[in-house]
C-alpha positions in Angstrom: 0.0 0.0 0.0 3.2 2.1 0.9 4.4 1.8 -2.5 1.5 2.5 -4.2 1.0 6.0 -2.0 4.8 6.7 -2.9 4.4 6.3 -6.3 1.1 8.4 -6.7 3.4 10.9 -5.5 6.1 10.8 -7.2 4.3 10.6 -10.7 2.2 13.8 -9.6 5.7 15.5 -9.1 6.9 14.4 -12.2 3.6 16.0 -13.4 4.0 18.8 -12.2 7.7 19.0 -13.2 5.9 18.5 -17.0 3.4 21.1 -16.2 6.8 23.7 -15.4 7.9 22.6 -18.7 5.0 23.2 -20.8 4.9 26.7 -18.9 8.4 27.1 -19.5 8.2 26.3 -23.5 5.5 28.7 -23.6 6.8 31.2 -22.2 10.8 30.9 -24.1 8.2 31.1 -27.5 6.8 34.4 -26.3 10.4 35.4 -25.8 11.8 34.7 -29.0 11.7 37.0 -32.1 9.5 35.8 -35.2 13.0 35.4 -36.9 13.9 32.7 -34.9 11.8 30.4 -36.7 13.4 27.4 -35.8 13.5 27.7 -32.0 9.8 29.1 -32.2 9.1 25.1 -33.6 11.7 23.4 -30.9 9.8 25.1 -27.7 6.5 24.3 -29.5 8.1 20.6 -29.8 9.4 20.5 -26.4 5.9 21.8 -24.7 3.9 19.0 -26.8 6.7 16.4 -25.5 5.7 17.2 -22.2 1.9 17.2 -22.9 2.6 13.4 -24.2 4.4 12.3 -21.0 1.6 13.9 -18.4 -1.6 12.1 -20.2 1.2 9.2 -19.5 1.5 10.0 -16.3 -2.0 10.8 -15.8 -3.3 8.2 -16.9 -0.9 5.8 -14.7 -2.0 8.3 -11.1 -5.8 7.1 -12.1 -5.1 3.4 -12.7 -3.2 3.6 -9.3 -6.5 5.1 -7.6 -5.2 8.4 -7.7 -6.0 11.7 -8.6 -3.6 13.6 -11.1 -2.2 17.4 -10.4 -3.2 19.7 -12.5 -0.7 22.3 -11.0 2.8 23.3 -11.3 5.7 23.8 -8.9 6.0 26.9 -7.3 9.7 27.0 -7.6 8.5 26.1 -11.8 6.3 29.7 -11.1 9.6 31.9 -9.6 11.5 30.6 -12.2 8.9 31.8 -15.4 8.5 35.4 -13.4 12.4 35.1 -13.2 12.5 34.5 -17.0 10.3 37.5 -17.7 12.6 39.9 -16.1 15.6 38.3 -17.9 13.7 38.7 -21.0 13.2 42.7 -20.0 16.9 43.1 -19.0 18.4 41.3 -21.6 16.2 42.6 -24.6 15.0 38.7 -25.3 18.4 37.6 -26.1 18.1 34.1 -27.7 21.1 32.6 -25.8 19.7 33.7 -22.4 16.4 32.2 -23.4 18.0 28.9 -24.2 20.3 28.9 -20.8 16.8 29.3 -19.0 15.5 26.6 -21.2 18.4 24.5 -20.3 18.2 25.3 -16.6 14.9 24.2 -16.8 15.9 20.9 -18.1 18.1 19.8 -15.6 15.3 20.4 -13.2 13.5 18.2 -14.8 16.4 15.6 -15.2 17.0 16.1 -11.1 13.3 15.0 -10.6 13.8 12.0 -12.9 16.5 10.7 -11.2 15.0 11.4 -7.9 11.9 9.4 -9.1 14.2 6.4 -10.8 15.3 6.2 -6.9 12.2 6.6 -4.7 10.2 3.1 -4.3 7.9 3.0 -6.8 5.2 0.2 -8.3 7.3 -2.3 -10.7 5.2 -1.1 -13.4 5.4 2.6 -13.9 9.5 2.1 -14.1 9.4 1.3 -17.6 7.9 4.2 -18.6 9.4 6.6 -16.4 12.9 5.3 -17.6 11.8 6.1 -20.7 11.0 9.3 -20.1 13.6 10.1 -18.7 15.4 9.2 -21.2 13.8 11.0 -24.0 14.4 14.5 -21.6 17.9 13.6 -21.4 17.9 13.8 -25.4 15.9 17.0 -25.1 18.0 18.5 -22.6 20.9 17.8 -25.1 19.5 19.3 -27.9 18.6 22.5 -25.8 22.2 22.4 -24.7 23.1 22.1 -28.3 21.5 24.9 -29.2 22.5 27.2 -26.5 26.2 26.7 -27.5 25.4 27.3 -31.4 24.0 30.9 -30.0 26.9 31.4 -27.8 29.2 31.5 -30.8 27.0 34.2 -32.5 
């Protein structure tokens, strides 16, 4: 019964974390120039990524008895009103904007691995190592990115 409690938990903080993310995507969009095309589709991308692992994870929290979060973190809250000064100050530059994205992604990475060690049901840890994985390719690409605009 433990387990099952735990992992209710766990997966609502993972939603959450998703929920921050979509936020977060949204938010880097609205930041970025029209000429920026490119990044414009990656945060699009990266927000609908996240909308694909919540339902997951939804859908897991009500087959477990439990009811999903709908919310987001409050640190995930700071963090956007943080990312709209930084947008004020910096005049929206686009390597800010993807250090905040990246930031943002090893959040999520940190709540991944903190999931991977709590003890949860043997059947969610498929899926949430595969998430995890598939953020870790994300966060990479963001990284990626980030550096490209450095050298600009």
């Amino acid at each position: 019964m433990k387990t099952r409690e735990t992992t209710i938990e766990v997966l609502n903080d993972l939603i959450r974390i998703n929920n921050d993310r979509i936020a977060g995507y949204q938010k880097a969009s609205s930041n970025t120039e029209i000429t920026e095309a490119d990044l414009k589709t990656l945060f699009h991308r990266m927000a609908q990524e996240s909308r694909d692992y919540t339902e997951e994870l939804a859908a897991e929290v009500i087959s477990l008895g439990g009811r999903p979060a709908s919310d987001t973190t409050t640190a995930g809250k700071i963090y956007r009103t943080w990312m709209d000064v930084k947008a004020t100050f910096s005049g929206k530059d686009v390597h800010a904007t993807l250090a905040s994205c990246e930031f943002g992604e090893d959040a999520a990475q940190r709540a991944y691995h903190d999931a991977m060690d709590a003890d949860l049901e043997p059947s969610v840890l498929g899926f949430v190592a595969r998430q995890k994985a598939l953020l870790k390719g994300s966060h990479d690409l963001v990284k990626r990115y980030r550096d490209q605009f450095a050298e600009v």
